[in-house]
C-alpha positions in Angstrom: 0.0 0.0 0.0 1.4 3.1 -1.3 2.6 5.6 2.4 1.3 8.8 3.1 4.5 10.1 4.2 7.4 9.5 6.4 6.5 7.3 9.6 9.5 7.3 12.1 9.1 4.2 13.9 10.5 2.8 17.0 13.4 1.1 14.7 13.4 4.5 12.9 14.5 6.0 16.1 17.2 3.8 17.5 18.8 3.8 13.9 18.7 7.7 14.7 19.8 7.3 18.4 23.2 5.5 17.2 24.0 8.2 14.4 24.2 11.0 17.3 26.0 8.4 19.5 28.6 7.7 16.9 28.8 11.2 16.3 29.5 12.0 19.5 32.5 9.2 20.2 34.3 11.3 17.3 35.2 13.8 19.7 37.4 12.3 22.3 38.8 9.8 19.7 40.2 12.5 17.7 41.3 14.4 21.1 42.9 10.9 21.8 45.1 11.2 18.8 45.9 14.8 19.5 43.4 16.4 17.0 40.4 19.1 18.3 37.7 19.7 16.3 37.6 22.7 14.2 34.0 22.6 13.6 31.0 20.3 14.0 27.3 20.6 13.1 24.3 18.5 12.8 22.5 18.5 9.4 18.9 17.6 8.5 17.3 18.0 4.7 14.4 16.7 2.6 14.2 16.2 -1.4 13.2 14.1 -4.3 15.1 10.7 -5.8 15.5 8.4 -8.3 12.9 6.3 -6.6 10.2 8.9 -8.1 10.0 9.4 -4.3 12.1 11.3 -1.3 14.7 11.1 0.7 14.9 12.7 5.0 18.8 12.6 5.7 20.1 13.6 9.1 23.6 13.6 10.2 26.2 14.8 12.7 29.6 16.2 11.2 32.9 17.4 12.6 36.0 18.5 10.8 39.8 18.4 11.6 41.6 21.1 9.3 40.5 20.3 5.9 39.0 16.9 6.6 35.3 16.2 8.2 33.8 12.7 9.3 30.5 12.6 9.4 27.7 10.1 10.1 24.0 9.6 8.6 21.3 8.4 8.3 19.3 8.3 5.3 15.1 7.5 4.6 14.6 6.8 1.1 11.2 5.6 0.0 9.2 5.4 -3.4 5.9 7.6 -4.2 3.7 6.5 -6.8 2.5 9.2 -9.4 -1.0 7.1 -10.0 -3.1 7.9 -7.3 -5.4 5.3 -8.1 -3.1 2.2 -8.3 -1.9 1.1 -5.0 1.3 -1.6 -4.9 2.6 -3.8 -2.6 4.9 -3.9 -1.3 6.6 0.0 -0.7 10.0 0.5 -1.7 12.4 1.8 0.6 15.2 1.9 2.0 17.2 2.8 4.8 21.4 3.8 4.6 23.4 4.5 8.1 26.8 5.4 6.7 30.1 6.8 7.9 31.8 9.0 4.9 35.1 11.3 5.4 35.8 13.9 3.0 37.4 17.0 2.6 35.7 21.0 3.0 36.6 24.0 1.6 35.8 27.7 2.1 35.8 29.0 5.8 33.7 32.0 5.9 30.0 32.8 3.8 29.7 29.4 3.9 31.2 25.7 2.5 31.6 23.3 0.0 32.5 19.3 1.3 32.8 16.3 -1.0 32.8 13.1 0.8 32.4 9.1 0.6 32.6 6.3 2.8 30.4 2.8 3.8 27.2 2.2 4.4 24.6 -0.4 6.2 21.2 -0.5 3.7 18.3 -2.1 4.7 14.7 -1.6 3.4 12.2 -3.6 0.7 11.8 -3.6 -3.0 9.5 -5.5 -5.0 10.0 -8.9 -7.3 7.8 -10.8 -9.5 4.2 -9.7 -10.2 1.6 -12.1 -8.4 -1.7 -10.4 -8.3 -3.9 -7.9 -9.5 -7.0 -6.6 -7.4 -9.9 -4.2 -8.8 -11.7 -2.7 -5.6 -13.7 -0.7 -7.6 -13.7 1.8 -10.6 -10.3 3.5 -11.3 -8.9 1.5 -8.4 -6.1 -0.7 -8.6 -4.7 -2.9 -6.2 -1.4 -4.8 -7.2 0.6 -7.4 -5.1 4.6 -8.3 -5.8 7.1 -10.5 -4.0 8.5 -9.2 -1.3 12.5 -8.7 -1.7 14.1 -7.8 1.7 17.0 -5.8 1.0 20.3 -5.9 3.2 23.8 -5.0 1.7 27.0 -2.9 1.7 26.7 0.3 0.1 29.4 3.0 -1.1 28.0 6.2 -0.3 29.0 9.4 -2.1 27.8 13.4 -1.0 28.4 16.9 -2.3 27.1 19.7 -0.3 26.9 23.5 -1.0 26.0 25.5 2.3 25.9 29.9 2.8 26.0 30.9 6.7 24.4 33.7 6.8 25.0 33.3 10.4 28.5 31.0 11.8 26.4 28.7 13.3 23.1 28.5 10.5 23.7 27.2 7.1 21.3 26.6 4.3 21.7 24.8 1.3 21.8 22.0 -1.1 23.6 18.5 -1.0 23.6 15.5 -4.0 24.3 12.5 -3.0 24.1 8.5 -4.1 24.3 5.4 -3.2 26.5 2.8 -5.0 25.1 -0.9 -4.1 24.6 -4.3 -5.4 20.8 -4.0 -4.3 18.8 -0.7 -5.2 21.2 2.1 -6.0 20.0 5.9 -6.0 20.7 9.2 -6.4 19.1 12.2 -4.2 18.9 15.7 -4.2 17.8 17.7 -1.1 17.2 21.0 0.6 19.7 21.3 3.6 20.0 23.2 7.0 22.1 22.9 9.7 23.5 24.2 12.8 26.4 24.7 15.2 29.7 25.7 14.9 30.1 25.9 11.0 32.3 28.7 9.8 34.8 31.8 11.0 32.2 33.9 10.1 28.9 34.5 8.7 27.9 36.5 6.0 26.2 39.1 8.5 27.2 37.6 11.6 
């Protein structure tokens, strides 16, 4: 049956629980190694992919010089341009990865490039089995189920502006590379803490 919109279920959470952990055991790892954190934000955005659907990403990022680490967690799901044909089951998927990467630009705002390993879970569908008229201009179809685990390479770009050093707004691209369901995804981005030297105003 086709979603109505993002549901963020108890998995959902705990999958979003470990991202901030993670993200928090960078810092005394790097101080153990004798780095300090330069900067470090937390990201959240929203946009459309190759699924004909869209994609929630959040993440926690810090960055050492000219190199950041980050951690994410990506929703990707499907949405069907028919209204009246419904299919199960939904595709989806879900992508916790760890990506390094490199950032440039130190006031206004940033550009980062980065890639790294992922976990993916989530569903896609297989054979056609069945097809079910509830009533006129109503279509119900039912697939095989494919449960979907794999490794997946990971790859972002992200253009942010600060108008303040510790808001940014932008964009970010980023895919997936996997043996599974691969996808690209294009979102709208904010995030906040310690981004920049300065801000365009502030």
């Amino acid at each position: 049956m086709q979603n109505e919109g993002f549901c963020l279920s108890g998995e959902t959470m705990k999958k979003i629980f470990w991202i901030f952990f993670l993200g928090l055991l960078l810092q005394p790892l790097a101080a153990q190694q004798g780095l300090t954190a330069d900067y470090f934000w937390l990201t959240a955005g929203r946009g459309s992919n190759t699924l004909s659907g869209e994609t929630m990403h959040i993440a926690f990022s810090t960055q050492m010089k000219k190199h950041i680490f980050n951690v994410s967690f990506y929703m990707s799901e499907e949405r069907l341009s028919n209204p009246f044909v419904s299919k199960n089951p939904d595709i989806f998927i879900h992508d916790i990865s760890f990506q390094y990467g490199r950032r440039w630009m130190e006031h206004f705002g940033f550009i980062s490039l980065s890639a790294g390993i992922s976990l993916i879970s989530g569903k896609d569908r297989g054979r056609f089995e069945q097809r079910i008229d509830f009533m006129r201009n109503r279509v119900y179809e039912l697939y095989e189920i494919k449960n979907l685990t794999t490794i997946g390479i990971p790859v972002q770009m992200q253009l942010q502006v600060t108008p303040i050093k510790w808001l940014g707004l932008g964009v970010s691209v980023q895919g997936n590379i996997n043996s599974k369901l691969p996808y690209a995804a294009f979102l709208l981005t904010g995030s906040v803490g310690r981004l920049n030297k300065g801000g365009a105003f502030w």
